[in-house]
N, C-alpha and C positions, 0 to 999 in steps of 0.2 A: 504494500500500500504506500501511496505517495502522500507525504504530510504537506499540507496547505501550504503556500508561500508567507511568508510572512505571520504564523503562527504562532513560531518558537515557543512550541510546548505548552499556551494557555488557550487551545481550542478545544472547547469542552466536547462538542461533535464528533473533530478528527480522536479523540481518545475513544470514545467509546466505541466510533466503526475500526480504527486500531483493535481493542478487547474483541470485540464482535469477529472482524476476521482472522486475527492471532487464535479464538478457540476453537472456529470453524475448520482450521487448516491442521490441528490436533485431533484424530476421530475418537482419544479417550476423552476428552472436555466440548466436542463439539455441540453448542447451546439448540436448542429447539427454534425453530424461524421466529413464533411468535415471541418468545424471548427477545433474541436478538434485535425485533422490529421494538420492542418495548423498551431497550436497552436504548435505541436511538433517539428514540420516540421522547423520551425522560430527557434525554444529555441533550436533543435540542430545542426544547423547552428554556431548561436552565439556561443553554448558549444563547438564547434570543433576549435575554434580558441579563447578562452580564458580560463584560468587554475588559480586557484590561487596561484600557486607556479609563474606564472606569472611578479606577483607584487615585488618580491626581486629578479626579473633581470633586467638588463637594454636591454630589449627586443624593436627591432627595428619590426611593422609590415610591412608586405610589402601590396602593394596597393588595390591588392585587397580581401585580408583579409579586409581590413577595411570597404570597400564597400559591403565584405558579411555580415559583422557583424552591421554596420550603414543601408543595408535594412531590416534585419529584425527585427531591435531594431526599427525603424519607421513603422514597420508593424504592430507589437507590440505595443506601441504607437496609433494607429492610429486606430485598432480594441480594444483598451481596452473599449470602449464603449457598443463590444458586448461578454467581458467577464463579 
């Protein structure tokens, strides 16, 4: 898999299709599709309302950003047991 240009490691997206193909290409850990589509589905959720240019603003979210971002960082969370 090729990592996004200009990424350098804080694209919440390219990590989880990284997880997602890294356990497909292993057939002891290879995930279930709906998995892996929910695995995406979660990471770009988060990635649509976080940025790392972010962090050198004084950025106010509003409520329910944080709600989409807080379900599926506990989704996340909650199935790491079946990554």
């Amino acid at each position: 898999m090729l990592w996004p240009q200009g990424a350098a490691g804080h694209n919440v997206r390219a990590w989880a299709e990284l997880l997602v193909v890294e356990a497909n290409t292993n057939p002891a850990v290879m995930f279930d599709v709906r998995l892996g589509l929910d695995i995406q589905r979660q990471a770009q959720r988060v990635s649509e309302h976080w940025n790392e240019t972010l962090r050198y603003h004084k950025n106010v979210p509003y409520g329910y950003e944080l709600r989409q971002v807080r379900t599926s960082a506990e989704w996340l969370l909650t199935n790491t047991m079946l990554l």
